[in-house]
Every structure is written in structure tokens, then in C-alpha cells.
C-alpha positions as CSV (number, residue, x, y, z in Angstrom):
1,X,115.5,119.2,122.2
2,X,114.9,117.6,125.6
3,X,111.6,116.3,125.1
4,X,112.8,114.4,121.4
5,X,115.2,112.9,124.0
6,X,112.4,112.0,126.1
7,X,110.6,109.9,123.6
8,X,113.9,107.6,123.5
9,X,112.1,105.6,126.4
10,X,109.5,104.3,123.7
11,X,111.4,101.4,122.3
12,X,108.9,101.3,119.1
13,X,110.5,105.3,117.9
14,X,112.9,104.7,115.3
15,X,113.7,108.0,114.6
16,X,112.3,111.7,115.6
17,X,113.1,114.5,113.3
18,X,112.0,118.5,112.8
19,X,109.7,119.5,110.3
20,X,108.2,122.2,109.2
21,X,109.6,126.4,109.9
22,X,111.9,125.2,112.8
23,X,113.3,122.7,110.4
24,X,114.1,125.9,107.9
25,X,115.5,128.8,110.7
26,X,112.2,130.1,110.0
27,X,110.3,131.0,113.5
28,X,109.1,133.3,115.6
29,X,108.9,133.1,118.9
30,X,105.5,131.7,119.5
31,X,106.0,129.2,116.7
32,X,105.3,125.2,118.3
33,X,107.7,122.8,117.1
34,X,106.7,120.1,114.5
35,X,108.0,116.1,114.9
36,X,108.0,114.2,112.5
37,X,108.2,110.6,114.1
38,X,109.3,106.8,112.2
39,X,107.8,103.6,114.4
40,X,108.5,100.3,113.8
41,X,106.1,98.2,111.8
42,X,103.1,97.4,113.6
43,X,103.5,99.6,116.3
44,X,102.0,103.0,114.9
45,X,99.1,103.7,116.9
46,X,100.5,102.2,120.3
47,X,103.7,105.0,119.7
48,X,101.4,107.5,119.2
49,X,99.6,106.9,122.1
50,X,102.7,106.8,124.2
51,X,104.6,109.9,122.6
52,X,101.1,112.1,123.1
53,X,101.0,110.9,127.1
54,X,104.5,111.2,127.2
55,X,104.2,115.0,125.9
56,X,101.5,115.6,127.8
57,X,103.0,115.2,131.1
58,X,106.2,117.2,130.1
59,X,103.8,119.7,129.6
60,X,105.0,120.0,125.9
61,X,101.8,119.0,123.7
62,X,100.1,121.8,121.6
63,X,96.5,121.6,121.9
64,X,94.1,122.1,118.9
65,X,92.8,125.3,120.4
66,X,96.2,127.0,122.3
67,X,96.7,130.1,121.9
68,X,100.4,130.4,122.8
69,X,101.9,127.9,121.4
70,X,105.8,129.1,121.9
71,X,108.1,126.0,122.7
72,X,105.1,123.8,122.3
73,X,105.6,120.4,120.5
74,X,103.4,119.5,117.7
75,X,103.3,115.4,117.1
76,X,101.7,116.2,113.4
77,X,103.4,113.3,111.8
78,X,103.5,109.3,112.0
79,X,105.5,106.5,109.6
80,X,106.3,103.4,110.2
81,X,109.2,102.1,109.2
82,X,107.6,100.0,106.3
83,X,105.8,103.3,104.8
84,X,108.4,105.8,104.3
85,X,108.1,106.5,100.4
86,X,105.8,109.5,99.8
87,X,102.6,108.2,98.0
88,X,103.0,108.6,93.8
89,X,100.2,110.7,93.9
90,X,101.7,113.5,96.6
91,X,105.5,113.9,94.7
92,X,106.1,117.8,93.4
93,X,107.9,119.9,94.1
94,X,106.7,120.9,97.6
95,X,106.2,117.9,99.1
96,X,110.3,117.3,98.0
97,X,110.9,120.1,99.9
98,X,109.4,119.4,102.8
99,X,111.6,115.2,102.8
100,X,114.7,117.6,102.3
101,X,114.2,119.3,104.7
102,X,113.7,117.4,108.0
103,X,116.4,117.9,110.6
104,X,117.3,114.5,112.5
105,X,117.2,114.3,116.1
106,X,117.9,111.2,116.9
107,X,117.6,107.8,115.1
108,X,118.2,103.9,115.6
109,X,119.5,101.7,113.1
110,X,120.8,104.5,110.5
111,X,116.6,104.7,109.3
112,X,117.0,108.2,108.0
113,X,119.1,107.1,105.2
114,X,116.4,104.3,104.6
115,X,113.7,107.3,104.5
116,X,116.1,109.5,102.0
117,X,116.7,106.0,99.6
118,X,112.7,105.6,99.9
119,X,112.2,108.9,98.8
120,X,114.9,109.1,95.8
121,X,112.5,110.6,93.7
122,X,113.1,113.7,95.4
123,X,116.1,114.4,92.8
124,X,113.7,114.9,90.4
125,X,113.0,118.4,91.4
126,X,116.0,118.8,94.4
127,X,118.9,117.2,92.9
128,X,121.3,119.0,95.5
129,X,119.2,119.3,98.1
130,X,121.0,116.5,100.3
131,X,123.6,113.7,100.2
132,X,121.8,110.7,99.4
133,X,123.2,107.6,100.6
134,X,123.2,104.3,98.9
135,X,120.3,101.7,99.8
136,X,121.4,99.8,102.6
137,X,121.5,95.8,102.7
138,X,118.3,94.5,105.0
139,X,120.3,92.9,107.9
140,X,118.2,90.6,110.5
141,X,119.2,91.5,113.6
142,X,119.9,89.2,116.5
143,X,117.0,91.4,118.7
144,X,114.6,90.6,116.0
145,X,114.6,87.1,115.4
146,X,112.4,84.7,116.7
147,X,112.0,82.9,120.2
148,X,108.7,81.7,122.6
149,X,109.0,84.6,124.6
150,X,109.7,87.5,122.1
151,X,106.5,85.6,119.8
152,X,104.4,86.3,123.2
153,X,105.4,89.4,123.8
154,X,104.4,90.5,120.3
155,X,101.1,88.7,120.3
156,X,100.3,91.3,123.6
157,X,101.6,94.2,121.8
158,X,99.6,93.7,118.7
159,X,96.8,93.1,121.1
160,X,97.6,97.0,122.5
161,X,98.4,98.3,119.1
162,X,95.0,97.1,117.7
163,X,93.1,98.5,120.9
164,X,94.9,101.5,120.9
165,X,94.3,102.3,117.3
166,X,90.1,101.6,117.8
167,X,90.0,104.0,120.1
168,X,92.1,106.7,119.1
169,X,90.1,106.8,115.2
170,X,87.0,106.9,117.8
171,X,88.3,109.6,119.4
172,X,89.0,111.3,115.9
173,X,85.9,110.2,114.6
174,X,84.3,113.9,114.9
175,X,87.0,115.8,114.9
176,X,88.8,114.7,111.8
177,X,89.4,117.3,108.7
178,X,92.4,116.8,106.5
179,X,94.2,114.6,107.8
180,X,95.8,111.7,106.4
181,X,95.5,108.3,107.9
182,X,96.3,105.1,106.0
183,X,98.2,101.9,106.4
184,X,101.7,103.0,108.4
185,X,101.0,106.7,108.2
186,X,99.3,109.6,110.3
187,X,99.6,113.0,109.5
188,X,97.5,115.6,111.1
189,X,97.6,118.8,109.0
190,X,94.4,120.8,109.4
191,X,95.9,123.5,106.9
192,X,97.5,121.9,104.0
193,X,100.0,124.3,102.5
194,X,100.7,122.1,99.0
195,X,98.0,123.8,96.8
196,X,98.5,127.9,97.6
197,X,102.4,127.4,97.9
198,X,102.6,125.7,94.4
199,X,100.0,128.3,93.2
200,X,102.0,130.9,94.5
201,X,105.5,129.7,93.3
202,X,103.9,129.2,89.7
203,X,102.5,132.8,89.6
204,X,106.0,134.1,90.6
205,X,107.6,132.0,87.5
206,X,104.9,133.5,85.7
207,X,106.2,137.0,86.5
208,X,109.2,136.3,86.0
209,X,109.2,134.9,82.3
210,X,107.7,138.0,81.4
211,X,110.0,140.3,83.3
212,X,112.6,138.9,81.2
């Protein structure tokens, strides 16, 4: 997609990936698109802000209250690169589903192998559901160690990162539902699907232990 290209220009985006019925060959036409989106540590909020003026003015972003939604891009989901495993509490079998079955855009510095070793557990219901790769070695590269002016350019973006997250949980502050926000993670999804599609899938096991 052009505009997952786009969002290359925000140094902070470690990886952009497809979620949801996209992610599945599952649309129709007036379907938006779902991102899923890995940061770097720290740098959440201030890659949120960016990707959501960057979408804006591409004229891609779904709005809350669109009615056509067709091609529309929906920025629903936020890690950072130090909060990739799935909380204990949210692992069953849907949730698996829905790690297998991101599609990768793009990526920097091989991190959607970090987010499929972070999420092994996965195998527990999906054992086939992907190749998982081995846990990679933590390599320091040269770009990130130290040095005056890469310490004072951090100290301005934490200053931006800090601001921009204030504001945008003001922002939220009456419009919030059931999303999830925590340390390294946003995810906006008004409509969670877990309970009803578990329900569901238990009912049909149901049926069919009696059919046979």
C-alpha cells in the first residue's frame, strides 16, 4: 500500500503490518484497512501523532463517524518495540489468530521475527500457523550507541514524546470506550470481537460433538 510506504519517513516506525479482514482475503469493498504499527521504545505517542497527521493529509484516515470507509486506513493498533508479547491474561485462541495472521508491509531490523519469538505461545493453539524463527541475538547497533549530540537529541524527543502523549490521553479523555492503553501499547477497538467469536466457535464444537 502507498500510504504504509508513506509512514517510512517516520524514523521511530519499526514495522507496519495488516490486520484484521484485509489481513485474511476477507473484504468487501467498503471495508477500511487496519495497521497494525511497532515504534521504537519511547517513542509511542510522538509516532502516533505523526502517522495520524501523516494520514490525514493523504487523505487516508478513517474517522470515528465515516460512513464510507472504502480504501480508508484505520491506525487501530500501537507497540513498541519493548511490548510485543500479548499480555498472559489476553492468550486463546483468538487472540493467536489474530498474531498469525498479520501481513508485513515493511519492517526495519528483521522486528517481525522479534514479534513472532515474543509471541511463541501462539503454538499452543496454532502450531502450524507460521514459520517461527529462532530468537535473534540483541545486537547494539552503531546508530544507537551513545554520543553528546545523539543524548541531546533524545532528551528533545522525550520532551515531544511526553507532550504529545498529555495531550492526546486529553484529547481521549471523553471519548474513550474499550480501548487499551498501557505502557508501550495502544489499541483502539471500540467493538472487541474476542468474547462472541470464542462464544460462537464453542457453540459450533458443541454441535458438532453431538452430531457425531
Amino acid at each position: 500500500a502507498k500510504a504504509a510506504s508513506f509512514l517510512k519517513l517516520i524514523p521511530w516506525i519499526k514495522m507496519v503490518g495488516v490486520t484484521g479482514s484485509l489481513a485474511m482475503k476477507n473484504t468487501d469493498k467498503e471495508d477500511d484497512i487496519d495497521f497494525l504499527i511497532v515504534s521504537t521504545t519511547h517513542r509511542l505517542w510522538l509516532t502516533r501523532f505523526l502517522a495520524t497527521l501523516m494520514m490525514e493529509l493523504l487523505g487516508k484516515r478513517r474517522h470515528p463517524l465515516d460512513k464510507e470507509n472504502g480504501d480508508k486506513i484505520c491506525l487501530n493498533m500501537y507497540l513498541d518495540e519493548a511490548h510485543l508479547a500479548v499480555p498472559k491474561k489476553e492468550r486463546d485462541l483468538f487472540t493467536a489468530h489474530e498474531v498469525v495472521q498479520v501481513k508485513l508491509l515493511w519492517e526495519r531490523g528483521e522486528i517481525y521475527n522479534k514479534f513472532l519469538t515474543e509471541n511463541l505461545w501462539v503454538k499452543k493453539y496454532l502450531p502450524n500457523a507460521v514459520s517461527f524463527p529462532r530468537p535473534l541475538p540483541f545486537r547494539l547497533k552503531a546508530s544507537e550507541r551513545g554520543g553528546l549530540m545523539k543524548i541531546v537529541a533524545e532528551s528533545i524527543f522525550d520532551f515531544f514524546e511526553n507532550l504529545s502523549k498529555r495531550l492526546q490521553l486529553w484529547y481521549m479523555q471523553s471519548r474513550r470506550t474499550t480501548e487499551v492503553i498501557s505502557d508501550g501499547v495502544i489499541r483502539f477497538h471500540p467493538q472487541d470481537a474476542r468474547k462472541w467469536v470464542l462464544e460462537k466457535y464453542n457453540r459450533e464444537l458443541d454441535r458438532l460433538d453431538v452430531v457425531s
